[in-house]
C-alpha positions in Angstrom: 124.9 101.3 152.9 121.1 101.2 153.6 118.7 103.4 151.1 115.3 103.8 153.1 112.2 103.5 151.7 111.5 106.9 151.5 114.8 107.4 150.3 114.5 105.2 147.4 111.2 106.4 146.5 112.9 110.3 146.2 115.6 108.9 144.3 113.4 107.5 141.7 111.6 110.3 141.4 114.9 112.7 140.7 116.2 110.3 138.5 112.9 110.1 136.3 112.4 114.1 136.7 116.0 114.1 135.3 116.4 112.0 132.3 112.3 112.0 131.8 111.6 109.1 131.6 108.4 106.8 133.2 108.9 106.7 136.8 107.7 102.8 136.9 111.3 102.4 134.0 113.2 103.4 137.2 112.1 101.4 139.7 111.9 98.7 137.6 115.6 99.4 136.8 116.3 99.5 140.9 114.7 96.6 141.3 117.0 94.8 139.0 120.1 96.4 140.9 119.1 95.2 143.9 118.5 91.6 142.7 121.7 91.7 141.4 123.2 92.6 144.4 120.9 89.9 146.0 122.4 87.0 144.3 125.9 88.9 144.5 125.2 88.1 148.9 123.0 84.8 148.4 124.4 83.5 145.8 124.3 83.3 141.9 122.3 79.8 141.8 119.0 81.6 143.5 116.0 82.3 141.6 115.7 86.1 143.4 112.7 88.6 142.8 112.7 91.7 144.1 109.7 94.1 144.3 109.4 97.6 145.3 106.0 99.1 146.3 106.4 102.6 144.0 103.5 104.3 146.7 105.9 103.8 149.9 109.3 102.4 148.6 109.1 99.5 150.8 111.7 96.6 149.5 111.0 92.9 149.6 113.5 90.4 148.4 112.0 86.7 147.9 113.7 83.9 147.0 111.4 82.0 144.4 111.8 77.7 144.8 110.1 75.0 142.3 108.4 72.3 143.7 110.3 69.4 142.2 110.4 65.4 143.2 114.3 65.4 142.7 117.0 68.2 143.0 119.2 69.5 141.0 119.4 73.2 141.5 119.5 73.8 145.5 119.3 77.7 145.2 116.0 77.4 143.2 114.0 74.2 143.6 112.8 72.7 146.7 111.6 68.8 147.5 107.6 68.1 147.5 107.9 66.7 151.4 109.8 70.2 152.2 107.0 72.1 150.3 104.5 70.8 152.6 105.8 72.3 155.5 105.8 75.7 154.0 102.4 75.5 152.0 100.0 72.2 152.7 98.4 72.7 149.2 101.9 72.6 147.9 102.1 70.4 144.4 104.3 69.5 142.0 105.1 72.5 139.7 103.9 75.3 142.3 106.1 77.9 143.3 107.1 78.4 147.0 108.1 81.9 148.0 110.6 82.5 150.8 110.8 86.0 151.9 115.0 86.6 152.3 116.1 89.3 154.9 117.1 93.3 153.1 120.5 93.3 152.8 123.4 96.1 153.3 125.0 97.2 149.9 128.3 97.0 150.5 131.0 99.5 148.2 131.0 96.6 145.8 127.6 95.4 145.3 126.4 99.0 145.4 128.8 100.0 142.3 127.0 96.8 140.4 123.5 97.7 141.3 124.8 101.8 140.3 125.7 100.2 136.6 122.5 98.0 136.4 120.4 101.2 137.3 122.4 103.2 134.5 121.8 100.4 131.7 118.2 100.6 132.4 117.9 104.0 132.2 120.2 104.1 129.0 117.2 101.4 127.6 114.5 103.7 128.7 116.2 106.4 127.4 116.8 105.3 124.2 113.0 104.1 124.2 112.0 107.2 125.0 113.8 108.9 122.3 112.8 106.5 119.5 109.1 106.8 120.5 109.7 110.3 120.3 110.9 110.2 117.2 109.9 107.3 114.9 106.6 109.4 113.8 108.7 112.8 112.8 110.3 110.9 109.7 109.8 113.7 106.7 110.1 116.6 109.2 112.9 119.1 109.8 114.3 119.5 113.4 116.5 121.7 114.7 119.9 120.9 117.0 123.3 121.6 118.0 126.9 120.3 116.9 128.2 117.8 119.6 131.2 116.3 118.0 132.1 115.2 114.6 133.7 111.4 114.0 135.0 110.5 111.0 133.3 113.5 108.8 129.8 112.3 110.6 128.4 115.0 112.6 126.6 114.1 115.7 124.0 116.6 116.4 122.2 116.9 120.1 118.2 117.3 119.9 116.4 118.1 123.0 117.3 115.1 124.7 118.0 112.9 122.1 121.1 112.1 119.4 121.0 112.4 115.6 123.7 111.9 113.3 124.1 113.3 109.6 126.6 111.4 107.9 129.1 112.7 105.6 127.2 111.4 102.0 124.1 113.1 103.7 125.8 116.5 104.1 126.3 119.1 101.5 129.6 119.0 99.9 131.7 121.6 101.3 129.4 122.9 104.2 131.3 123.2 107.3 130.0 123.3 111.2 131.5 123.5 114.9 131.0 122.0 118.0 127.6 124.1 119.4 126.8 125.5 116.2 123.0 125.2 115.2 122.3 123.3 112.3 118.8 122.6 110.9 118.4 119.1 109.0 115.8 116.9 107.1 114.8 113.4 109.5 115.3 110.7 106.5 114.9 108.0 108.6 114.8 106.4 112.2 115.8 103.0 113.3 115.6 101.2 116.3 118.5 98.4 116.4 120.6 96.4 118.5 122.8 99.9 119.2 119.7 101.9 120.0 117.9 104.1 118.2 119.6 106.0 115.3 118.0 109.1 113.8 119.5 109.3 110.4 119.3 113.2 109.1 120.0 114.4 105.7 120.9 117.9 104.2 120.5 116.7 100.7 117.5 115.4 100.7 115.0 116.5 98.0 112.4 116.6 100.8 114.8 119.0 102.7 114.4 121.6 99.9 110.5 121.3 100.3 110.0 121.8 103.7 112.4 124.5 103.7 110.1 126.1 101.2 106.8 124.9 103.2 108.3 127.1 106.5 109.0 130.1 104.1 106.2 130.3 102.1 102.8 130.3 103.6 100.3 129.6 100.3 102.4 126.2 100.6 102.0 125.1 104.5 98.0 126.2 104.1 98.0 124.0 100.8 97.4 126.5 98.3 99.7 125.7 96.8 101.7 122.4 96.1 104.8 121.2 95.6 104.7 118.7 93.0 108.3 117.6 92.4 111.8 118.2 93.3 114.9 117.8 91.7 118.5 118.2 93.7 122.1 118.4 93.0 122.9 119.1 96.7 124.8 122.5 96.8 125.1 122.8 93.2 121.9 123.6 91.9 117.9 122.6 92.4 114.6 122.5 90.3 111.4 122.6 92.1 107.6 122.2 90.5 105.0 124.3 91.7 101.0 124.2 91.2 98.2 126.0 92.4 94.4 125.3 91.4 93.5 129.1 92.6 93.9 131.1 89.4 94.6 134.6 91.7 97.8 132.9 93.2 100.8 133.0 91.2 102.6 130.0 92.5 105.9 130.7 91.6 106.0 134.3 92.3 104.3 133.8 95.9 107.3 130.8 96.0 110.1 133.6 94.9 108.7 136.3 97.5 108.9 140.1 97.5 112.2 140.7 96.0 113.2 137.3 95.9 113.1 137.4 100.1 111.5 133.7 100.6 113.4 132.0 97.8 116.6 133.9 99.3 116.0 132.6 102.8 115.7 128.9 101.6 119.1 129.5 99.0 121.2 131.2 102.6 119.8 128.0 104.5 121.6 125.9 101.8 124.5 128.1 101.4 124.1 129.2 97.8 122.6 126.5 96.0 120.6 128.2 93.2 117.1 127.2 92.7 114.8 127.2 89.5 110.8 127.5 90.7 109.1 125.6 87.9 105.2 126.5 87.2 104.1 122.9 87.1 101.8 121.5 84.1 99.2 118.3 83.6 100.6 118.7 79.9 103.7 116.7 79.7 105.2 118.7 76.6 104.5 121.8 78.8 105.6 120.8 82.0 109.0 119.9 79.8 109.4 123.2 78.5 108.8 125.2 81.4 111.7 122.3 83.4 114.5 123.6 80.6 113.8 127.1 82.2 115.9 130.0 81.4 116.3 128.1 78.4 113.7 128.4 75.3 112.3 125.7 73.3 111.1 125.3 69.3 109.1 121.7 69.9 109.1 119.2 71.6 108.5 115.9 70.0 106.8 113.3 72.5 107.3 109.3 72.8 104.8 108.1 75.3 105.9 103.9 75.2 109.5 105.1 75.8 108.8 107.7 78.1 110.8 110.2 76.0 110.9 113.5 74.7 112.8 115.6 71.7 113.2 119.0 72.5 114.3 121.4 69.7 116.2 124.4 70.8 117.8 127.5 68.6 121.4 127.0 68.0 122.3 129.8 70.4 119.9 128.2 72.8 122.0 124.7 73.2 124.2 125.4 76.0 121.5 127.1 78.1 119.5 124.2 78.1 121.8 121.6 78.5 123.1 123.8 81.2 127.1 123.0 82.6 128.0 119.2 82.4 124.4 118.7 81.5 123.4 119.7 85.0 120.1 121.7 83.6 118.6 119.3 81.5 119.3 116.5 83.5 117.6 118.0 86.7 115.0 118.9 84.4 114.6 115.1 83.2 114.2 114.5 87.0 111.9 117.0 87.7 109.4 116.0 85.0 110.2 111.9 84.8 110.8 111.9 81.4 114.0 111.2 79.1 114.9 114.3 77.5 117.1 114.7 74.4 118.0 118.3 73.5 118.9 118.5 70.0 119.2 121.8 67.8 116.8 122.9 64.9 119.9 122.1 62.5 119.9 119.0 63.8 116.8 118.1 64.1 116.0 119.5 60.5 119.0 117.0 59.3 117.6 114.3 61.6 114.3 114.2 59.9 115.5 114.3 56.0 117.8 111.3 57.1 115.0 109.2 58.8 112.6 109.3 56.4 115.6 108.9 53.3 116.0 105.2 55.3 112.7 104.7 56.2 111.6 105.5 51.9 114.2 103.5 50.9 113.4 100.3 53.3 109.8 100.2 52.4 111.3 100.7 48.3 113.3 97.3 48.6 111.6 95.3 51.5 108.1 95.5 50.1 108.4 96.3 46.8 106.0 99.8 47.1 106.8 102.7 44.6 108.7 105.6 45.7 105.3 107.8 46.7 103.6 105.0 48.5 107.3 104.9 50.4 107.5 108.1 51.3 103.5 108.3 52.7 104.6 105.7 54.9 107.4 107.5 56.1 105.5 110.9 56.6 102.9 109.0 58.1 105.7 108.3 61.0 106.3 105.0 60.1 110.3 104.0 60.7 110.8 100.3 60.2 109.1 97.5 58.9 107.9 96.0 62.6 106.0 99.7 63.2 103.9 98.1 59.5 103.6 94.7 60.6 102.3 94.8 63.7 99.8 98.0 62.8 95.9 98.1 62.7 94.6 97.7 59.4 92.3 100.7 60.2 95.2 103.0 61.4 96.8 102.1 57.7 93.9 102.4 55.3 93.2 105.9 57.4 96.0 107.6 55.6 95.0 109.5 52.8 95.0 107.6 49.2 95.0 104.3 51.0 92.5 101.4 51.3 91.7 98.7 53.5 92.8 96.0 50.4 96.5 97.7 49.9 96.6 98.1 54.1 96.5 94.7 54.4 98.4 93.9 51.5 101.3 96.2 53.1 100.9 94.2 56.4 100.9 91.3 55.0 104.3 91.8 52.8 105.8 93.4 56.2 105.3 90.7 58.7 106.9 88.2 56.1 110.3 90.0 55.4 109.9 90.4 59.5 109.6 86.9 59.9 112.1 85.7 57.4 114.6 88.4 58.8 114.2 87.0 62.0 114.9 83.6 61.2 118.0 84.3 59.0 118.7 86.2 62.2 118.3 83.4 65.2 120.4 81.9 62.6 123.3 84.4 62.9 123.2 84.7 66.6 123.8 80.7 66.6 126.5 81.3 64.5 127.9 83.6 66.5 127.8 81.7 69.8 125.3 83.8 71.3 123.2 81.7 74.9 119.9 81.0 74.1 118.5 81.9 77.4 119.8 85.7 76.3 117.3 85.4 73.2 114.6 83.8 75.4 115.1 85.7 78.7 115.7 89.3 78.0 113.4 91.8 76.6 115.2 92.7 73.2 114.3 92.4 69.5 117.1 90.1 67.4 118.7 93.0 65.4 119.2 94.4 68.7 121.1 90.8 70.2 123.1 91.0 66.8 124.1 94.6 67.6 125.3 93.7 71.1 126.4 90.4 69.5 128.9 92.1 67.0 130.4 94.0 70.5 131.3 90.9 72.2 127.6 90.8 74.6 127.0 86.8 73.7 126.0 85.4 77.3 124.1 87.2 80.5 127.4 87.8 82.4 128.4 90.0 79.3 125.0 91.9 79.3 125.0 92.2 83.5 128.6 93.6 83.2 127.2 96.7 81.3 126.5 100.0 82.5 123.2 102.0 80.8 125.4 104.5 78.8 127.4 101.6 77.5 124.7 100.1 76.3 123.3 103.4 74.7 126.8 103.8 73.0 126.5 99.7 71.8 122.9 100.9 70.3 122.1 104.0 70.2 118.8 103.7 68.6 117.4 100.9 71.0 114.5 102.6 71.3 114.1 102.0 74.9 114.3 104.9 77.9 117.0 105.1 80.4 114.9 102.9 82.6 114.1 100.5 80.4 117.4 99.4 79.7 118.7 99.7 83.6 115.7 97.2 83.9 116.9 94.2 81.7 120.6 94.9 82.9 119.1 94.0 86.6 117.1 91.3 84.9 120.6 90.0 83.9 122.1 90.6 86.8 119.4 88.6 88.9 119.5 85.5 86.8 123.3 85.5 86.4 123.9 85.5 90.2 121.2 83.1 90.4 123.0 80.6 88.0 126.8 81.3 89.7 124.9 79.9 93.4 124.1 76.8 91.6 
């Protein structure tokens, strides 16, 4: 079977037309075929080039030999002496090309060139479609159901694949072969297998963009979106801001009659949505999160990036929302911890803290009952928050001096001192590694605590999850974060010492 050159050229050209791709990937691609073919007729041990001229199609087939002083592949090295003949400037090293004759592809050889052609096309393909694609990460796209495997859902875009796995699809949400399905590109990857582009439905970003189509004010960049919070197809929280004081953000957001909030809500099959008016005040920014709930106080701890919020008793449940859902998207939204606690509470809280508080300064520092209970109004909780104060920040408070502040910081960082050495004592005692004490970020009374509940060596403290911790000591002091930090720390250095 002979393919003339005008043939050949018209069959690149349909091929490339068809799966568009470069015409130059296809001939390239035949090229290879017919080399393959080539050593298929001449033999496997030839060093064979083909080239095609992509004007005219015309096909040569050369057989490239080494110029070599001894043998030792026939098919691609040739003696100096015989080089000569061919090429009188002929060295060591050169090349010598010997033009072979075209040859017939047989039903065999043709079939092998057929699947060579097809491979390279697949690569150009697939290099197409990641070059295509690799910018569009962030964006939502727009494709068909092909098949699902194994609760993955292969969808068909344009002319290229996409697959949204099963954690990456709503729970519940069910689609057929040929349905459209629109979906957020998380990611795209260009391995061994090809390129994969990795969509996701419950994305945070999926929610925003779906809100950038519907509402206008956010696509001009009126308005922005300043955070997201998701619990895919349960419920979401989203921030909005606008410097324009004419705009309301969240009403342009919620639409006439709810129309451009509704769209987004039907796209994610009834997933209810919270618009949040966003705020450069933190306490603010809190309150508004909680929303429909309404809030007393807040009370704010910057170092532990936490805040108190103080709710009415019939306000509780509303705010915490069902299984906690509301003010733990709301603790997402804003970045901060967020403890909801009721006025009772609260009220109860306070009297009990600063009854401890009066009563530690009383007996550890030897103050009178009103000096004690200035300190504790003052905020001051333990004896550490008085040793390791400004003088200046102490004699500020009202009927105190710079004398009795440093006589109070003085007393302080001694009990401090002594109680920490009574207490590296303990922890000895109670067989607890040093390299716990030295390594991890904790205060002693805080290794004793763990101490008492069996954490004595790294493994122990790796082997805990952040709300066993938080149940181990509950007034660490220290955000969710915090503590998931020095777990990993613990983590790191224990699989560090089991490679050794």
């Amino acid at each position: 079977m002979n393919i003339g050159n005008t043939e050949m050229i018209q069959i690149a050209d349909a091929v490339a037309r068809d799966k568009g791709i470069p015409r130059h990937s296809v001939i390239q691609a035949m090229e290879q075929a017919i080399q393959v073919a080539s050593r298929k007729k001449y033999g496997h041990d030839n060093n064979i080039k083909v080239t095609i001229n992509q004007q005219n199609g015309e096909t040569k087939i050369n057989r490239v030999l080494e110029v070599v002083e001894v043998i030792e592949n026939s098919g691609s090295q040739i003696l100096l002496e015989d080089a000569i003949h061919k090429n009188p400037d002929a060295k060591i090293g050169d090349e010598i090309i010997e033009p072979l004759p075209p040859i017939d592809l047989g039903r065999v050889v043709a079939q092998s060139a057929k699947q060579v052609i097809i491979q390279k096309v697949r690569d150009a393909e697939r290099a197409r479609q990641y070059e295509e694609f690799k910018d569009r990460v962030g964006e939502i796209v727009s494709g068909t159901v092909r098949r699902v495997e194994f609760g993955n859902i292969i969808i068909e875009l344009g002319r290229g694949e996409a697959v949204l796995r099963r954690e990456n699809a709503i729970k519940g949400e069910v689609f057929k072969v040929n349905e459209r399905i629109r979906a957020y590109i998380e990611d795209v990857r260009n391995d061994s297998k090809g390129p994969q582009i990795i969509l996701s439905r419950t994305h945070p970003q999926f929610l925003a963009q779906l809100f950038t189509q519907e509402v206008p004010e956010i696509y001009d960049n009126v308005i922005e979106i300043k955070s997201v919070a998701r619990e895919p197809g349960l419920k979401s929280k989203i921030a909005v801001y606008t410097s324009d004081s004419s705009i309301d953000a969240v009403g342009s957001c919620v639409g006439v009659r709810g129309s451009r909030v509704q769209a987004v809500i039907n796209e994610l099959h009834g997933e209810k949505i919270d618009i949040i008016q966003w705020s450069s005040d933190q306490a603010t920014f809190v309150i508004n999160s909680l929303t429909p709930a309404e809030v007393s106080k807040v009370v704010i701890d910057e170092d532990n990036k936490r805040i108190e919020v103080v709710v009415p008793t019939e306000q509780l449940s509303i705010a915490i929302g069902r299984r906690g859902q509301n003010v733990r998207l709301a603790s997402h939204l804003t970045g901060w911890n967020i403890d909801v606690m009721t006025e009772e509470e609260e009220s109860k809280r306070r009297v009990e803290e600063f009854n401890y508080a009066s009563k530690l300064f009383i007996n550890e520092l030897g103050v009178e009952e009103v000096l004690a209970q200035l300190l504790a109004v003052e905020g001051f909780a333990s004896l550490e928050d008085i040793a390791y104060t400004a003088i200046e920040d102490l004699s500020s408070i009202e009927g105190f001096d710079e004398e009795l502040a440093k006589e109070l910081i003085s007393r302080a960082k001694q009990v401090v001192e002594e109680q920490n050495k009574d207490l590296l004592v303990q922890l000895d005692h109670l067989g607890v590694d040093k390299d716990l004490i030295r390594l991890v970020n904790l205060n002693l009374q805080q290794m004793r605590i763990l101490a008492d509940n069996g954490i004595k060596k790294m493994e122990d403290l790796a082997d805990l999850t952040i709300e066993e911790f938080i149940k181990i000591v509950p007034a660490s002091g220290l955000s969710n974060d915090e503590i998931g930090d020095i777990i990993k720390k613990a983590t790191i250095i224990t699989e560090e010492e089991n490679k050794e």
